[in-house]
C-alpha positions in Angstrom: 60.7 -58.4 -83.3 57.1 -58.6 -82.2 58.2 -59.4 -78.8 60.8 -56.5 -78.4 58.0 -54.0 -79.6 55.8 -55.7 -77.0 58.2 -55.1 -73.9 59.7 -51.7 -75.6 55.7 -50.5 -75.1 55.3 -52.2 -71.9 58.2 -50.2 -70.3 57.4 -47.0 -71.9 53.7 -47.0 -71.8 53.3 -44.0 -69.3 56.2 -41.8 -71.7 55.3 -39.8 -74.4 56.7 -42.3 -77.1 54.5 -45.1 -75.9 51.3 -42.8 -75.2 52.5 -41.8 -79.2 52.6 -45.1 -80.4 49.6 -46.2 -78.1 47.3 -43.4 -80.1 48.5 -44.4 -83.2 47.8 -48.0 -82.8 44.1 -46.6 -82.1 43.9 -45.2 -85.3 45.4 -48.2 -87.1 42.6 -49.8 -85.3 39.7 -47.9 -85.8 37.3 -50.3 -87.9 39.3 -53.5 -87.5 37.3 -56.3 -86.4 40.3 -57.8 -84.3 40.0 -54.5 -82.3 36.1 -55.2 -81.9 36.6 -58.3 -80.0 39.7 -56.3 -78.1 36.9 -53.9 -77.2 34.5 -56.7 -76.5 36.9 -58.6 -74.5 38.4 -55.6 -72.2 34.7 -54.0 -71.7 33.7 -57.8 -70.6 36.2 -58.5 -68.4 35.9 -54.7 -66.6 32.6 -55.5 -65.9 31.9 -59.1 -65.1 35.6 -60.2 -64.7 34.7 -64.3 -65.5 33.9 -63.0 -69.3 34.2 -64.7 -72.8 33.4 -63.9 -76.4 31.9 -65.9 -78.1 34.8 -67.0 -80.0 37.0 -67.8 -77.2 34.1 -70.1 -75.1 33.6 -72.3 -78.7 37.1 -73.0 -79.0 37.3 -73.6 -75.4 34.1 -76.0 -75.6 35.3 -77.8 -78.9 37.9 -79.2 -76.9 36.1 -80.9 -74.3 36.3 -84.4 -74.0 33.0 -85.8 -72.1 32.4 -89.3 -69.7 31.2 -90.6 -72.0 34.0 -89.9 -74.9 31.6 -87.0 -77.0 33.5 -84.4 -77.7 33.0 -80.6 -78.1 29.4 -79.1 -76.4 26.4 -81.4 -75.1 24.3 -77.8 -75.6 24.5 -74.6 -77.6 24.1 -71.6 -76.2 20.5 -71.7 -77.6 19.8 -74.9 -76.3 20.9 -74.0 -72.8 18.7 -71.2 -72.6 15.7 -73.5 -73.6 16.6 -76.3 -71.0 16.8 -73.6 -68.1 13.9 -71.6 -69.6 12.1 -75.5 -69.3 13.0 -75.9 -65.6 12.1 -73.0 -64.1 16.0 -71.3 -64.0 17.1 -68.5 -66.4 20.6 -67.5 -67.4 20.6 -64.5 -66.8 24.0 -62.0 -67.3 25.1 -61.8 -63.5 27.4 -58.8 -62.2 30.6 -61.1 -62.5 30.1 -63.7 -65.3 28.4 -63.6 -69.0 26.6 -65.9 -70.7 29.4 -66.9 -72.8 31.1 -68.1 -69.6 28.0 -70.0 -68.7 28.3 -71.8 -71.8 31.9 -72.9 -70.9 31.0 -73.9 -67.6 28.0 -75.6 -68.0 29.6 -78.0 -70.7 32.6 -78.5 -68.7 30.9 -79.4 -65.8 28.4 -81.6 -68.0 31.8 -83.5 -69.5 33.7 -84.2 -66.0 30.7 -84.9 -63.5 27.5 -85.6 -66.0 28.3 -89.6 -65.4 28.8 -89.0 -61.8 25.0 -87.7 -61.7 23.9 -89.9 -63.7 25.0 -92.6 -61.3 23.1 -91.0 -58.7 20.1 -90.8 -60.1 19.6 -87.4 -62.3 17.5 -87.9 -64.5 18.4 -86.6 -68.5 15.0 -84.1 -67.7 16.9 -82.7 -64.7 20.3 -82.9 -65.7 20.9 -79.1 -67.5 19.2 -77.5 -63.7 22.0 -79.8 -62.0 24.4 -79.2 -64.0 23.4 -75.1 -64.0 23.5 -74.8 -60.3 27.0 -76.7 -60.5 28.1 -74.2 -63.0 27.4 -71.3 -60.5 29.1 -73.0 -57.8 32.4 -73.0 -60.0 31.7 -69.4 -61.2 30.9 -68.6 -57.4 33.4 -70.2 -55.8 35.4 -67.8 -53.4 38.7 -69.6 -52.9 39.5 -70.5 -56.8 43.0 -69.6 -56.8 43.0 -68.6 -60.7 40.3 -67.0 -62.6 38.2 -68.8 -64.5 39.9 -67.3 -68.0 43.2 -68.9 -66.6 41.5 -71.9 -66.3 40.7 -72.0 -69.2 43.7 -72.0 -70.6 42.6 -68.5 -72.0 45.2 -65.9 -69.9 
């Protein structure tokens, strides 16, 4: 059922039914928390296009499965700031990422190459500016062929 609504609204979303049943789902809406992140989520990608909310990078993260066999994050969001904040680098909400996404990034990279700089020599004091610059690299990178969100396994 949910699916033939879905592709019912999909075909006739520029006809006056669907623009009818659009506005009505707005009202049904109004006030719902699920529409709140909706908001959040559309407004994020529109403007920084790598985006997450909150939700979405901790149950991203939680899945993470480090080197060294940890699971879930090596830092909170919290404790990312402090590290960068400690080595002279800020995260600061860039014009195509959040800090959400940082998050993400910054613990993935930490889980697949953290032993790899380890081996060569980073030391645990210099590990979260490493593993930051890394980060950007990935949310930088010009010839991804899928958006960070898809790889994800969020879109």
């Amino acid at each position: 059922m949910r699916k033939k609504f879905k592709d019912m609204l999909l075909e006739n979303k520029d006809k006056p039914v669907g623009q009818a049943v659009i506005l009505s789902m707005f009202t049904m809406l109004d006030g719902d928390p699920r529409f709140e992140n909706l908001a959040e989520l559309y407004d994020g990608i529109e403007e920084y296009g790598n985006f997450m909310t909150e939700k979405e990078a901790k149950k991203v993260v939680d899945g993470f499965i480090a080197f060294d066999g940890n699971r879930g994050q090596k830092w909170s969001m919290d404790a990312i700031s402090e590290e960068l904040r400690k080595v002279g680098a800020m995260p600061e909400e860039r014009h195509h990422f959040n800090k959400w996404m940082l998050y993400v990034v910054m613990n993935s990279e930490y889980a697949d190459y953290g032993g790899v700089l380890q081996k060569l020599g980073v030391s645990s004091q210099d590990m979260p500016k490493a593993i930051y610059y890394m980060a950007l690299a990935k949310i930088d990178d010009k010839d991804r062929k899928m958006s960070l969100r898809q790889y994800y396994g969020l879109e």
